[in-house]
C-alpha positions as CSV (number, residue, x, y, z in Angstrom):
1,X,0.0,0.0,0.0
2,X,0.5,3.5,-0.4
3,X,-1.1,4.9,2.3
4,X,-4.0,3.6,4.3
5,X,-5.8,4.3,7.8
6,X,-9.1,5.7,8.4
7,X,-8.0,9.6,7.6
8,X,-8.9,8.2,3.7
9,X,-12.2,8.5,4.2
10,X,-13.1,5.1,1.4
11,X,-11.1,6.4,-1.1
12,X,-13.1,5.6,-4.7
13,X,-11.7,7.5,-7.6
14,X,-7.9,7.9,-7.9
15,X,-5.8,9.7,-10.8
16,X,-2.3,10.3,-11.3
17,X,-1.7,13.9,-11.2
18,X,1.3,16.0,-13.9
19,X,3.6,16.0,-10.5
20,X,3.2,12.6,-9.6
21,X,1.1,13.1,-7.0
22,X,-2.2,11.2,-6.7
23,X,-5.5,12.7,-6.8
24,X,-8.1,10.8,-4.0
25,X,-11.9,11.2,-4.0
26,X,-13.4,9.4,-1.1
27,X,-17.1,7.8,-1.2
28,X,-17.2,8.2,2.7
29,X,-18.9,11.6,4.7
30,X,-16.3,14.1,3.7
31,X,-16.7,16.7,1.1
32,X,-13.4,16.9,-0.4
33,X,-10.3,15.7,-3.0
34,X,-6.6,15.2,-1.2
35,X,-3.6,14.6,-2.8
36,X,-1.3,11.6,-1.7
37,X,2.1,12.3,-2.2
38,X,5.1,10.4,-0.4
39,X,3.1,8.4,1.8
40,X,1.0,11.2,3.3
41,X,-2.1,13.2,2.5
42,X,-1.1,16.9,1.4
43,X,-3.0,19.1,-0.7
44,X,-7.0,19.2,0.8
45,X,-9.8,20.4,-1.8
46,X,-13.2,21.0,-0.2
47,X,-16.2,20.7,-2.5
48,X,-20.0,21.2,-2.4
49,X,-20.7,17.4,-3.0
50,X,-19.9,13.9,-1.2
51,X,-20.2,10.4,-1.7
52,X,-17.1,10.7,-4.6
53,X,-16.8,8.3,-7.0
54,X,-14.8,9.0,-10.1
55,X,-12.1,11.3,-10.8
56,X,-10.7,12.4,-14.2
57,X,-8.0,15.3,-14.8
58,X,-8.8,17.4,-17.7
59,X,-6.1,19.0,-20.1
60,X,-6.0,22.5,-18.8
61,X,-6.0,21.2,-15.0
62,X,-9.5,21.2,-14.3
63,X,-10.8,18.1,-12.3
64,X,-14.3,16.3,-12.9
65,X,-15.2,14.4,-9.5
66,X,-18.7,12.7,-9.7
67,X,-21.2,12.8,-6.4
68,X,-23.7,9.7,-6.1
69,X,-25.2,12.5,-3.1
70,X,-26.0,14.9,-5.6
71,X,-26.5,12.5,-8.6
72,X,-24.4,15.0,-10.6
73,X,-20.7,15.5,-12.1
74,X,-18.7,18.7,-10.9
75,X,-16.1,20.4,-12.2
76,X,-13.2,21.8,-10.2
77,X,-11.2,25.1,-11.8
78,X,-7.6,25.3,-10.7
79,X,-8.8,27.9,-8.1
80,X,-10.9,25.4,-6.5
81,X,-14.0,27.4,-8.0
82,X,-16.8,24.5,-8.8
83,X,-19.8,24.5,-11.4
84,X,-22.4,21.2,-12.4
85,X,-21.4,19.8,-15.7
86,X,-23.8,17.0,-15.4
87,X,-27.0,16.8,-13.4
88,X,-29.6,14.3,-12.6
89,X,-27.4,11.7,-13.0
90,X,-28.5,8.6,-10.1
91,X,-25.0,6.9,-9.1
92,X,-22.5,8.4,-11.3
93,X,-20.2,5.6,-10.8
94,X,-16.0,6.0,-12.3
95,X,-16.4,8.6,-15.2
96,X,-14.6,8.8,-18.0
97,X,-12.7,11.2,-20.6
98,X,-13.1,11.2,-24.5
99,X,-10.6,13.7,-25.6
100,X,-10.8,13.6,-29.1
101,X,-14.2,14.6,-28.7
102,X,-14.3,16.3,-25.1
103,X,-16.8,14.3,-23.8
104,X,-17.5,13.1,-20.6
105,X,-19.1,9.4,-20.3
106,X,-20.8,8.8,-17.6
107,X,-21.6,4.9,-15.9
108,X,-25.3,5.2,-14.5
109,X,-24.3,2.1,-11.9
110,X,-28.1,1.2,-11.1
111,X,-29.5,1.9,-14.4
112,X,-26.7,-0.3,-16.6
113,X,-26.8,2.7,-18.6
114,X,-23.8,4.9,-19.5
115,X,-24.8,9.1,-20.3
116,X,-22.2,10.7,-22.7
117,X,-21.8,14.8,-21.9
118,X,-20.4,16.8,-24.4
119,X,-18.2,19.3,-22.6
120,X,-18.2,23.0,-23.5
C-alpha cells in the first residue's frame, strides 16, 4: 500500500496527477479531493458534493469528480471554484474522458446505462 488508515475516508476514484502526486476522492462523509504524495495526505480540496466516486484530470487542469449525493458530475477550476457539468445523473459511478471529442461518459451504476456529456 500507499497509504491507508481511516483519515482516507473510502477512497473511490484515484488519478495520477502532472507531478506525480495522486488525486483521492473518497465515497465516505467528507466533502473533499486530497492529494497523496510520499506516503501522506497533502494538498485538501473541499467541494460542495460527497459520496465521490470518479475522478478524471482534464487538459488545462480542471478536475471532474462525480457525487452519487447529488447524482451530478462537478467540475473543479484550478482555483478550486466548482460548477455542475452533469445533473440528474442517479449513481455516477467512475467517469470517463473522451478527448478527441471532449466528452465526458458517464456509468449510471443502477440503471446499466452509461450518459455521454459533451463538454463546452
Amino acid at each position: 500500500p500507499v497509504i491507508g488508515g481511516p483519515e482516507l475516508d473510502h477512497p473511490n476514484g484515484v488519478t495520477v496527477l502532472s507531478s506525480g502526486a495522486l488525486l483521492v476522492v473518497p465515497f465516505g462523509g467528507s466533502k473533499a479531493m486530497y492529494q497523496v504524495s510520499d506516503g501522506a495526505i497533502g494538498v485538501t480540496q473541499p467541494l460542495p458534493v460527497g459520496q465521490l466516486d470518479g475522478v478524471v484530470v482534464l487538459p488545462g487542469g480542471d478536475v471532474l469528480v462525480s457525487s452519487w449525493q447529488s447524482s451530478s458530475v462537478v467540475r473543479v477550476a484550478p482555483d478550486g471554484s466548482t460548477d455542475t457539468v452533469a445533473s440528474d445523473a442517479p449513481a455516477p459511478a467512475d467517469i470517463g474522458y473522451d478527448a478527441s471529442r471532449n466528452r465526458l461518459l458517464i456509468p449510471l451504476f443502477n440503471d446499466d446505462a452509461v450518459r455521454i456529456v459533451p463538454l463546452g
